[in-house]
C-alpha positions in Angstrom: 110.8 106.4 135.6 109.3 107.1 132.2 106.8 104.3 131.0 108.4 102.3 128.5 107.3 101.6 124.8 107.7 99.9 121.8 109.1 102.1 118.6 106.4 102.4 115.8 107.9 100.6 113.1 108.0 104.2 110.7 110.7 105.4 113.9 112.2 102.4 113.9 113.0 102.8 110.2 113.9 105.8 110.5 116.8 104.9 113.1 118.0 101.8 111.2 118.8 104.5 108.2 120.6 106.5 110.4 122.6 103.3 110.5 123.1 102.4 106.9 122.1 105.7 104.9 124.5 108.1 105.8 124.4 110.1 102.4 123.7 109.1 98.4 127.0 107.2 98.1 125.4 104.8 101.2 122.1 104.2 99.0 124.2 103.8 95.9 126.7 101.0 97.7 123.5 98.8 98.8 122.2 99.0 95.8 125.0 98.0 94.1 125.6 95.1 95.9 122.0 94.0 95.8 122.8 94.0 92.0 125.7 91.6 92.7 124.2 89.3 94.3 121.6 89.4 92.3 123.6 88.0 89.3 123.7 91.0 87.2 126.7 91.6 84.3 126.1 94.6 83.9 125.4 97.5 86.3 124.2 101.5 85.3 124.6 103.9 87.4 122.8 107.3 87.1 122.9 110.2 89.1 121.9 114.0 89.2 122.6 116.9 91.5 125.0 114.4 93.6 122.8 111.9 94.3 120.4 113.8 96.3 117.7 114.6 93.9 118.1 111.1 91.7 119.8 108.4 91.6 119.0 105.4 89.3 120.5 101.4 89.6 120.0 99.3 86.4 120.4 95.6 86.4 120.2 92.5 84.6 119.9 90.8 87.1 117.4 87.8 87.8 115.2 90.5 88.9 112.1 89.4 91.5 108.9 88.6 91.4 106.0 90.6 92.2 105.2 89.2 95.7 108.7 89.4 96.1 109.2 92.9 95.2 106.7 93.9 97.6 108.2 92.1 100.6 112.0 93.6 99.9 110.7 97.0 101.5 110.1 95.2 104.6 112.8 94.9 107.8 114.4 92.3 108.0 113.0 90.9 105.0 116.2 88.5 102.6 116.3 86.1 100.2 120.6 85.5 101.6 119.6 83.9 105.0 117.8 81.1 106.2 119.1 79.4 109.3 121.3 80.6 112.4 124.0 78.5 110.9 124.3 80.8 107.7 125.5 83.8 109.8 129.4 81.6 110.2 129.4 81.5 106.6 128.0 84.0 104.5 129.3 84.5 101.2 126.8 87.6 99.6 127.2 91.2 99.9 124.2 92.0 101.5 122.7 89.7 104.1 120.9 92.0 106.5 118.0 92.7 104.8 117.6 96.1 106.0 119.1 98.3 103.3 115.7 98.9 101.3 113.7 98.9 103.7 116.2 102.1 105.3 116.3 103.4 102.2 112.8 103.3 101.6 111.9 105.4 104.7 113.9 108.7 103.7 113.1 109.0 100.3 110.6 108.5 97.1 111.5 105.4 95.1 110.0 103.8 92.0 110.8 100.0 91.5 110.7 98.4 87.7 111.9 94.5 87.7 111.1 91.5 85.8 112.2 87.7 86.0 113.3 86.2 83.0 110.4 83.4 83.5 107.7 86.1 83.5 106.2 87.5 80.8 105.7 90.9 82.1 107.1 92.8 85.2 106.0 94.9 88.0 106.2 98.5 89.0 106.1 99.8 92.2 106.5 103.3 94.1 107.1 104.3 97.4 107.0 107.3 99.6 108.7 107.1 102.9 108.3 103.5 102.9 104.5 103.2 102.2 103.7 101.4 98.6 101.4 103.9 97.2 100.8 102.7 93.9 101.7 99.0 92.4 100.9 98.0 88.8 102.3 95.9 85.7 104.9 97.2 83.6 106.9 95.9 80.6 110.4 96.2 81.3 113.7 94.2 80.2 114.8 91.4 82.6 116.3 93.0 86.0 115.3 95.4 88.0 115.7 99.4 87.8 115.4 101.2 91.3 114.9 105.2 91.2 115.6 107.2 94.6 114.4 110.4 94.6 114.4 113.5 97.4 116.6 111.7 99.5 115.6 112.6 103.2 112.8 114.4 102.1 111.2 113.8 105.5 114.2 114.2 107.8 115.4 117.6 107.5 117.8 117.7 109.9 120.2 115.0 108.5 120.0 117.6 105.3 122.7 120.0 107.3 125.4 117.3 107.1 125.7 116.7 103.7 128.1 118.6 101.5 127.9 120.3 98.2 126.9 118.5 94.8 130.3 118.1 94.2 131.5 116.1 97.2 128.1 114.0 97.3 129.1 113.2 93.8 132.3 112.6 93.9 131.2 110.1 96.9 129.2 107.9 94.9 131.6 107.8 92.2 134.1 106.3 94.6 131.2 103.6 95.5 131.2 102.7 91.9 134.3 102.4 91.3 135.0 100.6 94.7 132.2 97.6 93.4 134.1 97.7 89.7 137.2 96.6 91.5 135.8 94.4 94.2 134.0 92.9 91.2 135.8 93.0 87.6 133.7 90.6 86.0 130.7 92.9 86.2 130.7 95.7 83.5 130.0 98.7 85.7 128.6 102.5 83.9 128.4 105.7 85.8 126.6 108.9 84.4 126.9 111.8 86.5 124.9 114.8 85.1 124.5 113.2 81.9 127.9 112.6 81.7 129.7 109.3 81.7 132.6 109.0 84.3 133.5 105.7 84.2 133.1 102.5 81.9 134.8 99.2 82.6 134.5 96.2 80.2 134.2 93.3 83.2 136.3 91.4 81.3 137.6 89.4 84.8 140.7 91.0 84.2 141.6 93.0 87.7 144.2 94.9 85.7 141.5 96.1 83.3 139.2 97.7 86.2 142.2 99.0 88.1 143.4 100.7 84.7 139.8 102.2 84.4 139.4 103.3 88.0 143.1 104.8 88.7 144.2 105.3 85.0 147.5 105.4 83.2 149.3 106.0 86.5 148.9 102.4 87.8 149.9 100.6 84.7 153.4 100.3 86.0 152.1 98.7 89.2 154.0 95.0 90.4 151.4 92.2 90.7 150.6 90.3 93.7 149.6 86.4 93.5 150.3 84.5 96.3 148.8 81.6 98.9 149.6 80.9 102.6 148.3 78.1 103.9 143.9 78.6 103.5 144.5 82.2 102.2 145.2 83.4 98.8 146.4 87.1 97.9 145.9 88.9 94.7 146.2 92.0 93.2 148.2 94.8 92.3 151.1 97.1 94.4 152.9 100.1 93.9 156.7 99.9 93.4 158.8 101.9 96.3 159.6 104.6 93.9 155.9 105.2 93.1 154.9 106.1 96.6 152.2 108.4 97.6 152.3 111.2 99.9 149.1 109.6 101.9 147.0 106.1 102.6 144.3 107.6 100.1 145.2 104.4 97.3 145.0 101.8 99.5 142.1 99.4 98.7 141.5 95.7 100.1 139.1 93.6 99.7 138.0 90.7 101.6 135.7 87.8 100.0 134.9 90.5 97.3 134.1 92.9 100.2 135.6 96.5 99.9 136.5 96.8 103.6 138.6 99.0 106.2 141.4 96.6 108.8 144.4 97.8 110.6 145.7 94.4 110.4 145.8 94.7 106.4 147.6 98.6 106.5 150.1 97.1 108.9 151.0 93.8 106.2 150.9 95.8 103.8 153.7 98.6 105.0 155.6 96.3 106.9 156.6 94.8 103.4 158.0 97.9 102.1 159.8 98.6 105.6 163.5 99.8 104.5 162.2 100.2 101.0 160.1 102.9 100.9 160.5 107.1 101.8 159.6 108.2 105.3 156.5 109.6 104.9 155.2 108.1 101.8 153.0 105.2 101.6 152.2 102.6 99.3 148.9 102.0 97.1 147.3 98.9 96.4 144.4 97.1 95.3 144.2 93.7 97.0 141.7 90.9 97.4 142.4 88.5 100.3 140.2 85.1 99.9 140.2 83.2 102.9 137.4 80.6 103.6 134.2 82.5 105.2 133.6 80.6 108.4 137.1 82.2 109.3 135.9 86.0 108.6 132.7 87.7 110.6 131.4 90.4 108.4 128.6 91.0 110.7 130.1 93.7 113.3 129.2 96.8 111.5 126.5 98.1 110.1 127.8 99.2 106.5 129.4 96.3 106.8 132.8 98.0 106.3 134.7 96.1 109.1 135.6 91.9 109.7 137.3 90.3 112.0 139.6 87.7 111.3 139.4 84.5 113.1 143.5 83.9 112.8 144.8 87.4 112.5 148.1 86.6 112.4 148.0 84.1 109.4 146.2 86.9 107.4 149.1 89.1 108.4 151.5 86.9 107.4 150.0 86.3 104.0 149.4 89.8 103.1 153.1 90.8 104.3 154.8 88.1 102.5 153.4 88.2 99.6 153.2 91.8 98.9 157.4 91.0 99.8 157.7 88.8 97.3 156.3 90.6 94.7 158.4 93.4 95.8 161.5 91.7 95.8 160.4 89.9 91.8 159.8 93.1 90.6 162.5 95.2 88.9 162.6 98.9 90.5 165.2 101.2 89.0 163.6 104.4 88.4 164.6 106.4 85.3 166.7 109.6 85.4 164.3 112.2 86.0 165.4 115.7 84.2 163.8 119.2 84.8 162.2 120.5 82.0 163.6 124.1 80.9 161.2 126.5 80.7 160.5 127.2 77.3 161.0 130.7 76.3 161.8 133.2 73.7 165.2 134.5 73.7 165.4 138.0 71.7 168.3 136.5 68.5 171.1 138.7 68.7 171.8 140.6 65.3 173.9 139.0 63.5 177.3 140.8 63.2 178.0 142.7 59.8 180.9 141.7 58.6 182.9 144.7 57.7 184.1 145.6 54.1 186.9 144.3 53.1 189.3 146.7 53.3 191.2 146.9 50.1 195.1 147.1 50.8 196.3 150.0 48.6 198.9 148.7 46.2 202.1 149.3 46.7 203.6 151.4 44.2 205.5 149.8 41.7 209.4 150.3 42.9 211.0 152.1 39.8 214.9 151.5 39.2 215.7 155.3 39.8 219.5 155.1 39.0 218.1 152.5 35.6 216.6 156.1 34.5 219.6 158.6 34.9 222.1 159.6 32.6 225.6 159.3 33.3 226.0 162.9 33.8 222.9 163.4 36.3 224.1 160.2 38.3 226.8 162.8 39.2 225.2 165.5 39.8 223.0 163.6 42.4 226.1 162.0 43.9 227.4 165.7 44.4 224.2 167.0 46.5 224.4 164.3 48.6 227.9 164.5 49.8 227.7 168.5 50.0 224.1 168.0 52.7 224.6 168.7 56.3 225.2 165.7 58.7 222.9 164.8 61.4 224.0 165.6 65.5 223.0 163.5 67.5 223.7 165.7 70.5 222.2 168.6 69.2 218.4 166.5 68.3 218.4 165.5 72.3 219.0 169.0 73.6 216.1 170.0 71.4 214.0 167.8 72.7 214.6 168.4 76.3 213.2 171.7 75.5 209.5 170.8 75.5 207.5 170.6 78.1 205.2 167.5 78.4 201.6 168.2 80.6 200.5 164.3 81.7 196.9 164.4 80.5 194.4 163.5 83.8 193.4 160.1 84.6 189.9 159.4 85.4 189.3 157.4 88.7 187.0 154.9 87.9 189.2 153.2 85.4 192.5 150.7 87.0 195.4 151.8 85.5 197.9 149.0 85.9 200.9 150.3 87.5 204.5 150.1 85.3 207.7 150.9 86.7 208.8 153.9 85.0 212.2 153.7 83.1 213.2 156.9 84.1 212.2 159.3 86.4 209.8 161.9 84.9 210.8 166.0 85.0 208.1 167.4 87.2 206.0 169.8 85.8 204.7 173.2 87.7 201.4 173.9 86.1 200.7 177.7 86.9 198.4 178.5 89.6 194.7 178.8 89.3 192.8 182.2 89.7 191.5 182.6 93.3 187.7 182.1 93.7 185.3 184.7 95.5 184.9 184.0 98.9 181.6 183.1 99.7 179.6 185.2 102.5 179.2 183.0 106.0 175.5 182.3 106.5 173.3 183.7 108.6 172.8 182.7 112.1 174.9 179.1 111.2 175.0 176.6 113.9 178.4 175.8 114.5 179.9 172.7 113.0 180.6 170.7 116.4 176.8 171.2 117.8 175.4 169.9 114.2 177.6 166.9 114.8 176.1 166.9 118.4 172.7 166.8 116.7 173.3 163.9 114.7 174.0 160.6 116.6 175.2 158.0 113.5 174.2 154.1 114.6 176.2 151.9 113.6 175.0 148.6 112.8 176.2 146.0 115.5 178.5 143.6 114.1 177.0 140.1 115.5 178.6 138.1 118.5 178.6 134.7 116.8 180.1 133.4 113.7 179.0 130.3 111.3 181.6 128.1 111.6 180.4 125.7 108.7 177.6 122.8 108.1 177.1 119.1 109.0 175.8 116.3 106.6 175.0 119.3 104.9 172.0 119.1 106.9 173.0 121.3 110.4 174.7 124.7 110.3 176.9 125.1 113.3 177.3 128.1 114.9 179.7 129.6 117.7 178.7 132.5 120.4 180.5 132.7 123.2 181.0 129.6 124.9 178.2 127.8 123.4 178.0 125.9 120.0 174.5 125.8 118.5 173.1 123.2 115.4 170.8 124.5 113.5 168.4 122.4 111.6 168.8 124.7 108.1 165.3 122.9 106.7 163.5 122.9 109.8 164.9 126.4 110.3 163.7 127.7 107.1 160.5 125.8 106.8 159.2 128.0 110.0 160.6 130.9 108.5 158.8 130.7 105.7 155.9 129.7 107.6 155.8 132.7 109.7 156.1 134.4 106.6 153.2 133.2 104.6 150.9 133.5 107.9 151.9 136.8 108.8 150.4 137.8 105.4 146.7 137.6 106.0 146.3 138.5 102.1 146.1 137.0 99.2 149.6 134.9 98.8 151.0 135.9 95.6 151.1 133.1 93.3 152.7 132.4 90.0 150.9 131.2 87.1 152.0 127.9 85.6 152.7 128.2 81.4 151.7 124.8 81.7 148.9 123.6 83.7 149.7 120.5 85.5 147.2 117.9 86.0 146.8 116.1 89.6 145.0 112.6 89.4 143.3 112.0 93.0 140.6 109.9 94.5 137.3 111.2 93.9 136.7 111.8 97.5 140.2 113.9 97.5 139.1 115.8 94.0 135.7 116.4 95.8 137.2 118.1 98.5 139.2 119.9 96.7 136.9 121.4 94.5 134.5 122.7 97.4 137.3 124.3 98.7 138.5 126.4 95.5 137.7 129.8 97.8 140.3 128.8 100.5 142.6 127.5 97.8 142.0 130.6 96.1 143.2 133.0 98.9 146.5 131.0 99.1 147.7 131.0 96.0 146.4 127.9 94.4 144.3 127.6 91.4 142.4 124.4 90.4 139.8 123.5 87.7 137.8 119.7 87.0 139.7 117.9 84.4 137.7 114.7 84.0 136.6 112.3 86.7 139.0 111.9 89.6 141.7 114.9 88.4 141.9 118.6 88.9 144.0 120.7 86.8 146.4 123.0 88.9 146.5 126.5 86.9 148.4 128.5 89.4 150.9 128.0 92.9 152.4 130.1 95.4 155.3 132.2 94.3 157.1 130.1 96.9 156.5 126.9 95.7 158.8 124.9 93.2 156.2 123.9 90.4 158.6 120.4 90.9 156.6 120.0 94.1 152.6 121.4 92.9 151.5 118.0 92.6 152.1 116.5 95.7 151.6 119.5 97.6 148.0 119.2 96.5 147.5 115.7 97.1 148.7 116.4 101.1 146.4 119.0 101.2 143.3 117.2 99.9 144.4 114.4 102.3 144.3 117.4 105.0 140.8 118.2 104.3 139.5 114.2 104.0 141.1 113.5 107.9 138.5 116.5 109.0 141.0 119.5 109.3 138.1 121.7 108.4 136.6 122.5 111.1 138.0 126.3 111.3 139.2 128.0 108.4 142.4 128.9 110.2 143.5 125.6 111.1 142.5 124.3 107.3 144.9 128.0 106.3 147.7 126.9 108.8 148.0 123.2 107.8 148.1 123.9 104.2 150.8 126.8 104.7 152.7 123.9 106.6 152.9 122.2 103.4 153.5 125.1 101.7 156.5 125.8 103.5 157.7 122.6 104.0 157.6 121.7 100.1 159.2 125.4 99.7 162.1 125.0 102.5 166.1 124.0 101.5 166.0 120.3 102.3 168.7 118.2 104.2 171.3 117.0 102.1 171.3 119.9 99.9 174.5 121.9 99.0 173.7 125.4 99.7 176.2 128.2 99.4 177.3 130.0 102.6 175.2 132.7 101.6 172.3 130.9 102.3 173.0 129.4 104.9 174.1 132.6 106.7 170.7 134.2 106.1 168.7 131.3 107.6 171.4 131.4 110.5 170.9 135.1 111.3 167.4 134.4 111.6 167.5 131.8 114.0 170.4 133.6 115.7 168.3 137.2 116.3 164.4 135.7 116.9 163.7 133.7 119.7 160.7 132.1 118.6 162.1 130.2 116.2 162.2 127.0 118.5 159.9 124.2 116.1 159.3 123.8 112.9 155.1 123.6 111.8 155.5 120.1 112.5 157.0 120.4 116.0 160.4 119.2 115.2 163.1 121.5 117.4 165.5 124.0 115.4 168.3 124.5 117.0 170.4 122.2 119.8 173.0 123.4 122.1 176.3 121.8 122.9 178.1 123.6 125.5 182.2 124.3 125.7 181.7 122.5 129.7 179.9 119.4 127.4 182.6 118.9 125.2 185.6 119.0 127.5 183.4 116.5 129.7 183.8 114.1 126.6 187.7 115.5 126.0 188.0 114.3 130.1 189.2 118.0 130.3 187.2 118.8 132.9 
């Protein structure tokens, strides 16, 4: 057996950052809270190239002291803990005392802080936990920390962390996770000498959520409640405002962001009957219980508690999310689609024609007023003497000449009229006879060209569609089988099969109007690294301010209706680790492609439609599940139903 040792205290550093430092957003959430507890009202955060390169905490704070500042670096080292009896009730963010001192080992720091009682401050720096140089500085009360080169002597953690992008989007999520655990601190982020986020730690939870999550959770219903020792507060979406994943829910416990199963479950048992199937709720909720009945020490990043009564702080969470659910007025508006805006060519206007001038009528002149008496008899005279019409005579005539129909072209539907009398038949004389052509050459004969030729027929189908269900299930006949067809599920793995067949670029329709997507800034981070693979499927996505990507262009398939959540499943794809091929990251976002594309249930489609998804599922057999494993198609036999007819 291998002799055994005791860990320098450099190694054992190094392993208790393996604990507690995972990346920059790690280093920028103990420092934060070291700033909290430290009394501060106001907290700046700055970073650069995603934390990994700098990252700056500003305070004013009570700051330390200068034998003080040295012994932070140390292990163990606190100013939160002094007995054994502290651990059943601790009340700070940080109690450990190992978060500098972790930090400390895997990067550069310099350290600036001052007590308001001193007239001048101290400055400090650090290389992979060593104090190399200490001397006085003057410096506002507080204390400024700088983190530089962040595992600059442990290379192999460098291979895990992501781009600048995610890292940054990382810490911002930190920040903005202490600005609502902690409203009544005025929290400022600069990322790339850019600020991100400014709240006014007013106290006000509603004015931090509004900074954090925007205009989107104004409309949220408010949460203030007590069971028993517990009090809830906070701030829930309404039913109608659900989200498409768990990405927007946020607890807090004692002022502690953390992670409990016990909270998701209160929390959606509240909106059980209430809500969509397959939507979820988003909160922001602080739990205050007293803390000798919450242990906060059984993680490391001290990201999980356990509850001494578990089923009083489910109780409390559940009913009182309920009752503000159930005090809260939650009729949606009628939602309209917007027309597309475009420009329609204006007909010409039509010209009116002239007027058409009537010719005037000539002025009737009194003929007989003008005659003499002697040529009124004169006229009289001619008249008498003039031949009389016979009638007989006119008809004969007219029997005479031959009428030739004119010809009637085909294409126009003459509508048939019952002659009055039957029509004389006319013989129109014969046409000149043609030259006879010469016979070809060495002609096949006609029967062995139609030998030659075999004509297929397509095969008419042995089924029929007899009709729908609930306007959900198309039923179809063959034989002695009936068959429902699940038309969404159906066509939702048609389309699927579709899209991944095509191992090119999707075509993809670009939006006249961009729309903008507001996510967390983990989910825009993810996002944004993957704009290639997004790329190649259609999807076309830009950073529009802090936490929201603008989507420029979708998948011809996909209703611009549905873009927005569409992108939000997908970035909640990519945040549960469905990256570890690029295929399966490709097939799980064409699953929401397709679904989001595919008729739903409860839609009126015409029998057109329906009768192409049916003759799909009625000619391929592996059309059996749709992407998300849900069967197709379900047979009832003719023996089935006269079992439940007792005809058999």
């Amino acid at each position: 057996m291998p002799k055994i040792i005791q860990l320098s205290p450099h190694i054992a550093n190094l392993i208790a950052a393996g604990e507690v430092v995972e990346r920059p957003a790690s280093v920028a959430k103990e420092l934060l809270e070291n700033a909290v507890d430290a009394g501060a009202s106001k907290i700046t955060v700055e970073i650069r190239d995603g934390g990994m390169t700098f990252l700056r905490v500003t305070d004013n704070g009570c700051g330390m002291a200068a034998e003080d500042a040295k012994t932070a670096f140390l292990r163990h080292a606190t100013s939160k803990l002094r007995t054994a009896e502290d651990l059943a009730a601790i009340t700070t963010c940080g109690f450990r005392g190992e978060a500098l001192a972790a930090i400390a080992s895997v990067s550069r720091i310099d350290l600036l802080t001052k007590t308001p009682s001193s007239i001048e401050g101290i400055s400090l720096r650090l290389e992979a936990g060593q104090i190399i140089e200490e001397s006085i500085a003057g410096c506002p009360d507080g204390t400024t920390i700088i983190v530089r080169d962040l595992f600059f002597n442990t290379p192999a953690r460098m291979k895990f962390m992501k781009s600048d992008t995610v890292e940054g989007t990382r810490v911002t999520a930190a920040v903005q996770m202490q600005a609502l655990a902690h409203p009544s601190v005025a929290f400022r982020l600069l990322r790339d000498g850019k600020e991100v986020l400014n709240t006014p730690g007013t106290g006000k939870l509603s004015d931090a959520v509004y900074c954090v999550y925007g205009r989107e959770c104004a409309h949220m219903a408010k949460v203030d409640s007590r069971w028993e020792q517990y009090s809830l507060a906070g701030f829930v979406s309404k039913p109608t405002d659900a989200r498409p994943s768990r990405a927007l829910q946020t607890f807090f416990v004692n002022g502690r962001p953390v992670k409990s199963k016990i909270l998701v479950a209160a929390l959606e048992e509240a909106y059980r009957n209430q809500i969509m199937v397959g939507k979820f709720p988003a909160c922001v909720l602080h739990l205050n219980l007293p803390a000798n009945m919450v242990d906060v020490n059984v993680h490391p990043a001290k990201t999980e508690v356990k509850f001494l009564n578990e089923k009083a702080v489910f109780d409390c969470v559940h009913y009182g999310v309920l009752g503000a659910l159930n005090t809260t007025p939650d009729r949606p508006q009628m939602q309209f689609k917007k027309p597309q805006i475009t420009e329609i060519p204006q007909a010409p206007k039509p010209v009116a024609p002239p007027p058409v001038q009537k010719a005037a009528a000539p002025k009737q002149q009194n003929f007989f007023r003008t005659m003499t008496p002697e040529e009124y008899k004169t006229f009289s005279a001619a008249i008498a003497d003039a031949p009389k019409p016979n009638p007989a005579a006119a008809a004969a005539a007219a029997a005479k000449i031959e009428r030739v129909p004119l010809p009637v072209r085909e294409h126009i539907i003459t509508p048939s009229v019952t002659p009055a009398a039957p029509k004389k038949e006319v013989k129109l004389p014969p046409l000149p006879e043609m030259p006879k052509a010469e016979p070809r050459p060495a002609a096949a004969p006609v029967a062995e060209e139609a030998e030659q030729v075999e004509l297929v027929m397509p095969k008419a189908p042995d089924w029929r569609m007899v009709g729908e269900l609930y306007n959900s299930y198309i039923i179809v006949e063959q034989g002695e089988e009936a068959y429902l067809i699940d038309k969404h599920a159906a066509h939702e793995r048609i389309l699927f099969e579709k899209l991944k067949e095509n191992q090119e670029k999707i075509s993809a329709q670009v939006l006249l109007q961009p729309i903008p997507v507001r996510l967390s800034p983990e989910a825009a981070g993810e996002l944004l690294s993957n704009k290639e693979m997004l790329d190649s499927l259609g999807f076309e996505i830009d950073e529009f301010g802090e936490n929201t990507v603008l989507l420029r262009q979708i998948p011809m398939d996909l209703d611009p209706a549905h873009a927005a959540e569409t992108i939000e499943e997908m970035a909640a794809d990519l945040l549960n680790g469905r990256r570890e091929k690029a295929t399966t990251v490709r097939d799980e976002i064409l699953h929401t492609v397709a679904c989001k594309a595919a008729i739903k249930a409860g839609w009126k489609n015409d029998e057109a439609e329906l009768l192409a998804v049916a003759r799909q599922v009625m000619a391929r057999e592996d059309l059996k599940h749709c992407p998300h494993g849900r069967p197709i198609c379900i047979t009832l036999s003719k023996k089935q139903l006269e079992k439940q007819f007792k005809r058999s």
